[in-house]
N, CA, C and O atoms as a GROMACS GRO file, in nm:
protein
  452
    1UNK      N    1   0.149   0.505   0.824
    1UNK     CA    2   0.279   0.453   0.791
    1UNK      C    3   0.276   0.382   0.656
    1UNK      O    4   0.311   0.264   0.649
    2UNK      N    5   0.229   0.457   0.539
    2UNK     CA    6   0.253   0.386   0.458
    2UNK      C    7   0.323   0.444   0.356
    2UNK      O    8   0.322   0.567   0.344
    3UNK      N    9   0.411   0.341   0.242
    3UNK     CA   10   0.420   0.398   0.143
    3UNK      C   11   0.374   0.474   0.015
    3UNK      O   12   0.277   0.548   0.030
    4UNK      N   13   0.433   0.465  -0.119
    4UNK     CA   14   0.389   0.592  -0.180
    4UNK      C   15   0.208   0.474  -0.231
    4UNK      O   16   0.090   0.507  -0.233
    5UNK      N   17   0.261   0.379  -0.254
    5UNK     CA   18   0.104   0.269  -0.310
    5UNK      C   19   0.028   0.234  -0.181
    5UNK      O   20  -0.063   0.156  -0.209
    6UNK      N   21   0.032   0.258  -0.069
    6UNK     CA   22  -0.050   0.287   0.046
    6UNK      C   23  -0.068   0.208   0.117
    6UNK      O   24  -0.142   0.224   0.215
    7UNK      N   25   0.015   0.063   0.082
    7UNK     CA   26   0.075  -0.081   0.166
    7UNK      C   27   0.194  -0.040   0.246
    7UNK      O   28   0.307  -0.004   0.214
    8UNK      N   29   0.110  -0.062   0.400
    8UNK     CA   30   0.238  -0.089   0.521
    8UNK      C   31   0.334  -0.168   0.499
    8UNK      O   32   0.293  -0.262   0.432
    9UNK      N   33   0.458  -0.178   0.524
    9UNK     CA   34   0.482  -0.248   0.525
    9UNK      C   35   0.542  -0.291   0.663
    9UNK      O   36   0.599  -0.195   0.714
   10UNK      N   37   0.547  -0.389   0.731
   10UNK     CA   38   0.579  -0.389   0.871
   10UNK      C   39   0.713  -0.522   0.880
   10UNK      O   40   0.717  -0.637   0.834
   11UNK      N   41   0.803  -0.448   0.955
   11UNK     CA   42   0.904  -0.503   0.998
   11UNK      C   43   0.880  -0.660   1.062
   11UNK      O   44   0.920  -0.766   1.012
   12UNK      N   45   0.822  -0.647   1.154
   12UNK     CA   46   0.746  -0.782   1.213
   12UNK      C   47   0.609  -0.742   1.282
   12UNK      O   48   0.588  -0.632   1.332
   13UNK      N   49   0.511  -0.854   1.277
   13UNK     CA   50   0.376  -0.878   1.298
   13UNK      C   51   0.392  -1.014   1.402
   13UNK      O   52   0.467  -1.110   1.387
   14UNK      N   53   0.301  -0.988   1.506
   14UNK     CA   54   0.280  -1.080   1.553
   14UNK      C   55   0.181  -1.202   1.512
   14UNK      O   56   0.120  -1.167   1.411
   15UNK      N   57   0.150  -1.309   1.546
   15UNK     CA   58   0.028  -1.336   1.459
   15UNK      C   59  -0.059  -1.306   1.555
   15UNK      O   60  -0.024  -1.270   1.667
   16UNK      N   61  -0.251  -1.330   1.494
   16UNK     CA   62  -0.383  -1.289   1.548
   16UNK      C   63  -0.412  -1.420   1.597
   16UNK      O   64  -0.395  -1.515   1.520
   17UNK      N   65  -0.449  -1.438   1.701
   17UNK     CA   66  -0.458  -1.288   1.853
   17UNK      C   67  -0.357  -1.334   1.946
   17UNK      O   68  -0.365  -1.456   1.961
   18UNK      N   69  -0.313  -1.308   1.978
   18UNK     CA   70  -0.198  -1.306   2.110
   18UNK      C   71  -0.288  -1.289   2.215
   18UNK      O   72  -0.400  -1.237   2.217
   19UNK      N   73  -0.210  -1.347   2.316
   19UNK     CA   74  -0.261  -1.296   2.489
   19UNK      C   75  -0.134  -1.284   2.538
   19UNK      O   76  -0.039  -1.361   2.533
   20UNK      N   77  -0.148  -1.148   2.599
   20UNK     CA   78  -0.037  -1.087   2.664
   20UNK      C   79  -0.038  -1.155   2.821
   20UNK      O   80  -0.138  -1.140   2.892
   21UNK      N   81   0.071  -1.224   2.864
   21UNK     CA   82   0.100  -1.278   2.981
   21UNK      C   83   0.149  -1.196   3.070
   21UNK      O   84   0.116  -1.196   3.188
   22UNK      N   85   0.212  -1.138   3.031
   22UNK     CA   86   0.331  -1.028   3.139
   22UNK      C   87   0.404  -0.904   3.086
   22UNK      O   88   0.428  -0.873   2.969
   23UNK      N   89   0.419  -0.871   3.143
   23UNK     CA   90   0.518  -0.710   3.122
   23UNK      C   91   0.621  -0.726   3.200
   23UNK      O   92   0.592  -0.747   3.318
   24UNK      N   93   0.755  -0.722   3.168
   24UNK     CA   94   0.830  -0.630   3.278
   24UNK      C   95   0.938  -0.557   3.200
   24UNK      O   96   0.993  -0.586   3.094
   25UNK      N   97   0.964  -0.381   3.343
   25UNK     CA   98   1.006  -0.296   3.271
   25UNK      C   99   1.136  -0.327   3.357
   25UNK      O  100   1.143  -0.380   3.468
   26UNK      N  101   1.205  -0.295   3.300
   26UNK     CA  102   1.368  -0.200   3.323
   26UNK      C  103   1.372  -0.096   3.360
   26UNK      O  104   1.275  -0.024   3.334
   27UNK      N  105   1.482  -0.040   3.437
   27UNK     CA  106   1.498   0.122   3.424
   27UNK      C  107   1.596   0.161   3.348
   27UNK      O  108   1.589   0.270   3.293
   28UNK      N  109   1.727   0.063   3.328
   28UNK     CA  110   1.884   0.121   3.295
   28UNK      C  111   1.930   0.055   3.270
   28UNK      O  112   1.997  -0.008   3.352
   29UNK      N  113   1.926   0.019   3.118
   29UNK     CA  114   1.909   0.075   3.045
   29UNK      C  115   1.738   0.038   3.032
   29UNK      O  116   1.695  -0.072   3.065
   30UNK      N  117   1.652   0.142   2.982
   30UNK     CA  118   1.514   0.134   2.952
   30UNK      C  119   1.461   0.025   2.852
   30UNK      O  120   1.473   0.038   2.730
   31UNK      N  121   1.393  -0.094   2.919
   31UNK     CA  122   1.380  -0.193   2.834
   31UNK      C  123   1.286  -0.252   2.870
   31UNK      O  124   1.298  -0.275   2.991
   32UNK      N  125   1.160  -0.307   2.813
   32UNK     CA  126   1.035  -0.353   2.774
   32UNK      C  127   1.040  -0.478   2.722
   32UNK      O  128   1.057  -0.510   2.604
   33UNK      N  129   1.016  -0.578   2.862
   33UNK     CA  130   1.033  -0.767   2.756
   33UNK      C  131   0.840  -0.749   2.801
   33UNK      O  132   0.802  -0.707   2.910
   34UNK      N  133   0.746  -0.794   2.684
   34UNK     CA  134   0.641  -0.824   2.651
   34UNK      C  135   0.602  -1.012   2.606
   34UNK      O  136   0.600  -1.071   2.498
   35UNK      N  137   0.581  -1.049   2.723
   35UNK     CA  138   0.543  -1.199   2.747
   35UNK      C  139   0.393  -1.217   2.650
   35UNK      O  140   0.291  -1.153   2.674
   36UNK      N  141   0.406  -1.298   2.560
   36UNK     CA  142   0.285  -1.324   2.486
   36UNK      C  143   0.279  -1.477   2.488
   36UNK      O  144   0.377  -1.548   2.509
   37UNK      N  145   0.158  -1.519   2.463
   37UNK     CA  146   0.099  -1.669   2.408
   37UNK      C  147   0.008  -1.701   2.261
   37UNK      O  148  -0.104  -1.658   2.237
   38UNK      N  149   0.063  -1.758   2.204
   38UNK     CA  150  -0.005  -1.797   2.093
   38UNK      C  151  -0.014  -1.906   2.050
   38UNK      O  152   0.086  -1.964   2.006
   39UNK      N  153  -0.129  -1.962   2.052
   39UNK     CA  154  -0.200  -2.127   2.059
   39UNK      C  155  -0.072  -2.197   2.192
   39UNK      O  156   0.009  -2.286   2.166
   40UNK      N  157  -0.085  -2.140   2.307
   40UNK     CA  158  -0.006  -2.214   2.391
   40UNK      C  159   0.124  -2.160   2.370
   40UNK      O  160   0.159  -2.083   2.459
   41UNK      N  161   0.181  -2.174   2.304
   41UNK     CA  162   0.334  -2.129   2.280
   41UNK      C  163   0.368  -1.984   2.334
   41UNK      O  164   0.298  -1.889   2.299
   42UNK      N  165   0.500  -1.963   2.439
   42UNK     CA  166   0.494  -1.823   2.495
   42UNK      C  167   0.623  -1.812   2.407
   42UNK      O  168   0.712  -1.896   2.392
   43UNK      N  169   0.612  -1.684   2.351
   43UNK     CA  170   0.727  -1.552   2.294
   43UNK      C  171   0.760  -1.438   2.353
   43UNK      O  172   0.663  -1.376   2.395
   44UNK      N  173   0.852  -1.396   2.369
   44UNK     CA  174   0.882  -1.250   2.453
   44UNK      C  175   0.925  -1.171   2.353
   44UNK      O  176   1.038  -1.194   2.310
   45UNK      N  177   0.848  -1.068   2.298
   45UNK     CA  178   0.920  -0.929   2.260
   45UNK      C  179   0.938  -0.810   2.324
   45UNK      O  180   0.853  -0.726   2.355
   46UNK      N  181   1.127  -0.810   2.352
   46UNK     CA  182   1.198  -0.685   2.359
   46UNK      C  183   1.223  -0.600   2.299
   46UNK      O  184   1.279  -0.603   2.189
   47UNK      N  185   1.169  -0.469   2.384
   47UNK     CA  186   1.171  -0.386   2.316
   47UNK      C  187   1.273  -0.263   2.398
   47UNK      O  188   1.255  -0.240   2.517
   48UNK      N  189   1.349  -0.210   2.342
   48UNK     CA  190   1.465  -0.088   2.372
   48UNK      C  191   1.434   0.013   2.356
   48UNK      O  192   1.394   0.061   2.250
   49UNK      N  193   1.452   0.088   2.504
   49UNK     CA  194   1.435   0.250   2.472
   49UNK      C  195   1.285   0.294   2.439
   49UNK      O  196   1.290   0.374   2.346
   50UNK      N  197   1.129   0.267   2.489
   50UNK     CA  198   1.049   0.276   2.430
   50UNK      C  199   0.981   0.445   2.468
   50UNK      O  200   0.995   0.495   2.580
   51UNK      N  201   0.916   0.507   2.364
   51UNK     CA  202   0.885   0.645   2.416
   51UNK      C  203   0.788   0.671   2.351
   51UNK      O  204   0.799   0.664   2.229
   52UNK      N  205   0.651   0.714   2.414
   52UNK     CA  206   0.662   0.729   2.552
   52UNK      C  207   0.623   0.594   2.672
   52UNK      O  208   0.533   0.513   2.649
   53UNK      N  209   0.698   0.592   2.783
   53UNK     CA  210   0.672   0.451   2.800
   53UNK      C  211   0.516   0.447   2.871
   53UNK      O  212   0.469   0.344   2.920
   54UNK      N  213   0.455   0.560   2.867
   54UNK     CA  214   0.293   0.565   2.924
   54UNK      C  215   0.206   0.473   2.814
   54UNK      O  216   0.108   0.399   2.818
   55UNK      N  217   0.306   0.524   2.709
   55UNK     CA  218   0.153   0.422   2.585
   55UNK      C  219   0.186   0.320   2.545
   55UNK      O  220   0.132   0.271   2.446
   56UNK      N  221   0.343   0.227   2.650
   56UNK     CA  222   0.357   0.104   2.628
   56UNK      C  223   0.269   0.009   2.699
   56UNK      O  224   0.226  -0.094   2.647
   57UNK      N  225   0.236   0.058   2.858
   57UNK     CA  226   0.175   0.001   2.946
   57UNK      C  227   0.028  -0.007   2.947
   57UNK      O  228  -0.030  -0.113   2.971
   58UNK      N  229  -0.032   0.099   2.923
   58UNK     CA  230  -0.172   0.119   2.924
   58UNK      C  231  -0.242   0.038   2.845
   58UNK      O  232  -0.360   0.028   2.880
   59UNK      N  233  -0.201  -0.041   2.723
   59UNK     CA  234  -0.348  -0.076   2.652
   59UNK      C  235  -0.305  -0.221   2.614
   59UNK      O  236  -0.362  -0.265   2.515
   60UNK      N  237  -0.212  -0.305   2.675
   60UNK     CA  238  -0.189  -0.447   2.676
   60UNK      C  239  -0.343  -0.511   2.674
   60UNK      O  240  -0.400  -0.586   2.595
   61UNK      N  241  -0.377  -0.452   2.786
   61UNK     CA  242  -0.476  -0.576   2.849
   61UNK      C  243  -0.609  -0.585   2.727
   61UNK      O  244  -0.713  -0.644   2.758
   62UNK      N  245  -0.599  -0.541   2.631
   62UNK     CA  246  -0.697  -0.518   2.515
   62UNK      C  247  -0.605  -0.564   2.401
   62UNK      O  248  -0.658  -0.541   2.293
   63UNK      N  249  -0.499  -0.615   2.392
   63UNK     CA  250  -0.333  -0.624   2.260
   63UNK      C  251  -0.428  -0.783   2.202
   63UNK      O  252  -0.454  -0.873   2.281
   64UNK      N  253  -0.462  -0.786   2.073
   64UNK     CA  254  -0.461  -0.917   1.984
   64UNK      C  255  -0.351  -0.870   1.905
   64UNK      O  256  -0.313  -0.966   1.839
   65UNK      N  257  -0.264  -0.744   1.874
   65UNK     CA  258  -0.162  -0.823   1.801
   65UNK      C  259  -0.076  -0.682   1.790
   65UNK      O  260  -0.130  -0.577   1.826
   66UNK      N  261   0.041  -0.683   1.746
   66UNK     CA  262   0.167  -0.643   1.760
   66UNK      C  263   0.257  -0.586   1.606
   66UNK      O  264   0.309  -0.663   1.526
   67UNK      N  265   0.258  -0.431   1.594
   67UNK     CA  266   0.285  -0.491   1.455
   67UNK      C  267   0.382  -0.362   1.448
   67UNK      O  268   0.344  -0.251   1.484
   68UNK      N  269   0.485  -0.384   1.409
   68UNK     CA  270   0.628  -0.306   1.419
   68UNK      C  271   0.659  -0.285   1.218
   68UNK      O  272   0.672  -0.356   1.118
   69UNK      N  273   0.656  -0.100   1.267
   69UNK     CA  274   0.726  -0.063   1.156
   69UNK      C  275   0.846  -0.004   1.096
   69UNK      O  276   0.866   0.104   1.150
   70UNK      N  277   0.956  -0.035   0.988
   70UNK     CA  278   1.048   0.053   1.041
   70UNK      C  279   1.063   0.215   1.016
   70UNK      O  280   1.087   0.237   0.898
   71UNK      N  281   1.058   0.311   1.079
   71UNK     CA  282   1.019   0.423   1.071
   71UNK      C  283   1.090   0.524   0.954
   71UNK      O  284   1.064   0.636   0.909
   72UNK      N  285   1.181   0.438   0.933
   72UNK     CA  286   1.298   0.485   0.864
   72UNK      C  287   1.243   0.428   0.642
   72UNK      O  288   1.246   0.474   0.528
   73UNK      N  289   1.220   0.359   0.684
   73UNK     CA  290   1.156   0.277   0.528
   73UNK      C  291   1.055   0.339   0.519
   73UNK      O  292   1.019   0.377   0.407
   74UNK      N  293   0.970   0.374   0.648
   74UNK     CA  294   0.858   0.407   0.598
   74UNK      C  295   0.826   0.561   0.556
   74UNK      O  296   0.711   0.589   0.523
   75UNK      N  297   0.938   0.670   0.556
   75UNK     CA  298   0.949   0.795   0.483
   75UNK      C  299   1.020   0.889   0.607
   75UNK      O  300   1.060   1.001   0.578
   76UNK      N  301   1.031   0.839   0.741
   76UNK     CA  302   1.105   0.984   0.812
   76UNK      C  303   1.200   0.945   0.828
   76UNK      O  304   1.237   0.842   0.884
   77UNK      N  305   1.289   1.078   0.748
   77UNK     CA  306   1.430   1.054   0.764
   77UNK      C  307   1.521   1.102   0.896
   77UNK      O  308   1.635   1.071   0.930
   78UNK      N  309   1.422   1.188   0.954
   78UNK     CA  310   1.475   1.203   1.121
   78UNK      C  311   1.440   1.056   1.220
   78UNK      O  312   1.491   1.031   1.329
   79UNK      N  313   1.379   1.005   1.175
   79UNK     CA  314   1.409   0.839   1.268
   79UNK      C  315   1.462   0.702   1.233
   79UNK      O  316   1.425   0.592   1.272
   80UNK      N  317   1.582   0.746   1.129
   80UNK     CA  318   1.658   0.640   1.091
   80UNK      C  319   1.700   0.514   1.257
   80UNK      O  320   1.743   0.530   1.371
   81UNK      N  321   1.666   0.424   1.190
   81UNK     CA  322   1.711   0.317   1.323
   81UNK      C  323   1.628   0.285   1.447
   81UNK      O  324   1.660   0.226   1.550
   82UNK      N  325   1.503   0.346   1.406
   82UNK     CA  326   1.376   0.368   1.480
   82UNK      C  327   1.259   0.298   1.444
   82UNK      O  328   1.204   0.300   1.334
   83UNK      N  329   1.227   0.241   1.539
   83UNK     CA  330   1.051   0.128   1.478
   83UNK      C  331   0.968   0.189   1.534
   83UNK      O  332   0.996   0.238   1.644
   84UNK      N  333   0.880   0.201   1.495
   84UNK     CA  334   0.727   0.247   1.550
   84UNK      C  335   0.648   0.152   1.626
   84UNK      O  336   0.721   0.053   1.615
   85UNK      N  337   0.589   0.129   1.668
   85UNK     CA  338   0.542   0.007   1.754
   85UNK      C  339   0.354   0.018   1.775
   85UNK      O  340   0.285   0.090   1.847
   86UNK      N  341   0.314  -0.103   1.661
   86UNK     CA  342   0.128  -0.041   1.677
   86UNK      C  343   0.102  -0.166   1.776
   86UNK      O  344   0.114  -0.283   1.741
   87UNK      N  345   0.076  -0.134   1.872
   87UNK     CA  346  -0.075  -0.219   1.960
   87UNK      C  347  -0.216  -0.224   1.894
   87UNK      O  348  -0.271  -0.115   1.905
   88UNK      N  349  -0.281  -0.305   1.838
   88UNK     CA  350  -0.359  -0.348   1.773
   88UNK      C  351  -0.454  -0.428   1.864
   88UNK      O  352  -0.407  -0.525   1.923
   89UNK      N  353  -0.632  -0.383   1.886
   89UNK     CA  354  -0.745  -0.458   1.952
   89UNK      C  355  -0.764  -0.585   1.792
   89UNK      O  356  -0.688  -0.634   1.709
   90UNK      N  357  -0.909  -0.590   1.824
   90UNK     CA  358  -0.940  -0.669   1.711
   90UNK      C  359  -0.944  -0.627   1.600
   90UNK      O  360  -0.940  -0.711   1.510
   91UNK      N  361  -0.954  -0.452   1.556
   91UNK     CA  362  -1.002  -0.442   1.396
   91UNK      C  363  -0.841  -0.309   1.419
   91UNK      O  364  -0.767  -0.297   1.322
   92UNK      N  365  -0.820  -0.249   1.510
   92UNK     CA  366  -0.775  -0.106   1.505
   92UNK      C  367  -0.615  -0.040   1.591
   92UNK      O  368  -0.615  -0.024   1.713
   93UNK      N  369  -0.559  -0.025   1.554
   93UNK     CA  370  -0.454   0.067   1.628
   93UNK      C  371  -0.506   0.114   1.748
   93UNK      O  372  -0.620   0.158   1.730
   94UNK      N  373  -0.472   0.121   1.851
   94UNK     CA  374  -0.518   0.148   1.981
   94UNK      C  375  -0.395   0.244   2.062
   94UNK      O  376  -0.426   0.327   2.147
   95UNK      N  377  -0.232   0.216   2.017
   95UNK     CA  378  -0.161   0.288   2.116
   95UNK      C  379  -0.051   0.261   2.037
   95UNK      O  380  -0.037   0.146   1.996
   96UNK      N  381   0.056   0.373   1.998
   96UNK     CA  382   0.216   0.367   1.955
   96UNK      C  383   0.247   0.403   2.033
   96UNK      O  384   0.204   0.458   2.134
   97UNK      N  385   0.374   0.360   1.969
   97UNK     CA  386   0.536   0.381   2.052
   97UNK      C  387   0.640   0.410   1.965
   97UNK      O  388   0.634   0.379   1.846
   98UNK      N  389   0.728   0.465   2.013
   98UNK     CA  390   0.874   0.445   1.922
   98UNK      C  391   0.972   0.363   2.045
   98UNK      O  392   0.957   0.377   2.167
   99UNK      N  393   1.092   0.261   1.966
   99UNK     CA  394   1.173   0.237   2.019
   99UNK      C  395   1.279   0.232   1.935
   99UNK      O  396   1.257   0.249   1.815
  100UNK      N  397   1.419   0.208   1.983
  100UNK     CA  398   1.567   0.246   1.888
  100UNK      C  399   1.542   0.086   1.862
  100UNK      O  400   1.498   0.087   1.747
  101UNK      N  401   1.546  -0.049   1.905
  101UNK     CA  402   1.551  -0.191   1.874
  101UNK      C  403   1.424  -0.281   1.895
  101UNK      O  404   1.328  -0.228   1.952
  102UNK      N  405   1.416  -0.384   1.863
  102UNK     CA  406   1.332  -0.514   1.876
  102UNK      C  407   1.400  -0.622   1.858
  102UNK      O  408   1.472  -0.627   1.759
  103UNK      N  409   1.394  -0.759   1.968
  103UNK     CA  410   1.411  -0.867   1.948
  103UNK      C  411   1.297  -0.953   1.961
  103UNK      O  412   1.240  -0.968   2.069
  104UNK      N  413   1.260  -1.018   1.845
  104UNK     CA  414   1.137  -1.163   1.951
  104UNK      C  415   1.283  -1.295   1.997
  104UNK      O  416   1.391  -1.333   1.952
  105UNK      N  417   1.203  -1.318   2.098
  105UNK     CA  418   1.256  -1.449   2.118
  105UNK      C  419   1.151  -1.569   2.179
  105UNK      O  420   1.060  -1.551   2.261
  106UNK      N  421   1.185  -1.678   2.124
  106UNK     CA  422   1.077  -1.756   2.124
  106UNK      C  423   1.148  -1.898   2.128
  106UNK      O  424   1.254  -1.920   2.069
  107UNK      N  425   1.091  -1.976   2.192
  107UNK     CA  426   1.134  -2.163   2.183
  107UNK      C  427   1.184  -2.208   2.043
  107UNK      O  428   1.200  -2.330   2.034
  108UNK      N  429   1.212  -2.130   1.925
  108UNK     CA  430   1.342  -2.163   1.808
  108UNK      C  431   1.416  -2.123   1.794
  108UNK      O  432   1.485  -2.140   1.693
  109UNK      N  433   1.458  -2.012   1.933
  109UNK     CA  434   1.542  -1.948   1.899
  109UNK      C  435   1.503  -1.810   1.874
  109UNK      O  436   1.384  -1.779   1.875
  110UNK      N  437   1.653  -1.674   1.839
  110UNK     CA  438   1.595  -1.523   1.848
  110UNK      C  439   1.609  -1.465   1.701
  110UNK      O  440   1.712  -1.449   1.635
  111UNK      N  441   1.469  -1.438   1.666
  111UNK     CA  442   1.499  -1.359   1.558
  111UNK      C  443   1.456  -1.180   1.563
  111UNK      O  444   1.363  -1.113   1.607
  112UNK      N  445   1.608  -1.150   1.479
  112UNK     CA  446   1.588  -1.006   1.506
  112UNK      C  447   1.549  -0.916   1.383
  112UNK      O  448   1.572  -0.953   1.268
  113UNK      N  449   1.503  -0.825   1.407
  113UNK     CA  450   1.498  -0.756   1.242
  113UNK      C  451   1.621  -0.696   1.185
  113UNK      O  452   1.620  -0.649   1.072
   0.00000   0.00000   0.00000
């Protein structure tokens, strides 16, 4: 996912390392709130519509960090309005996703991209 000088650029990053607290899914509409902690402090990122939702679930329990791109900036013009979604261990990409939205929300309040 990068551009033409070979810097990602990412919509939002979580910071290093998170611990993932919880999952829970939705069915209808299809929706993904992701319970995290960082230095104590819990954040939830929602995520909309995620596909496929097999490689949302599987590789949490290994997640230091979270890093959302928008798919659309980053050169495909068939996924305008679309984020990519990297699950990140300690050094490496481990599992994407696509979803249509993202919200974090966190104890200051919700910021969205």
């Amino acid at each position: 996912m990068s551009r033409g000088n070979g810097v990602v650029n990412y919509a939002y990053e979580t910071p290093y390392p998170i611990e993932v607290v919880r999952l829970l899914i939705t069915g209808s509409p299809r929706t993904v709130v992701l319970y995290f902690t960082v230095d104590g402090r819990e954040s939830a990122l929602r995520l909309n519509n995620p596909q496929p939702l097999e490689s949302v679930v599987q590789r949490f329990d290994e997640c230091y960090q979270i890093r959302i791109v928008d798919s659309h900036s980053a050169g495909s013009q068939l996924e305008f309005g679309r984020y990519q979604v990297e699950i990140w261990d300690e050094d490496n990409p481990i599992s994407e996703f696509r979803v249509d939205a993202f919200k974090l929300e966190n104890g200051s309040g919700n910021i969205s991209p």
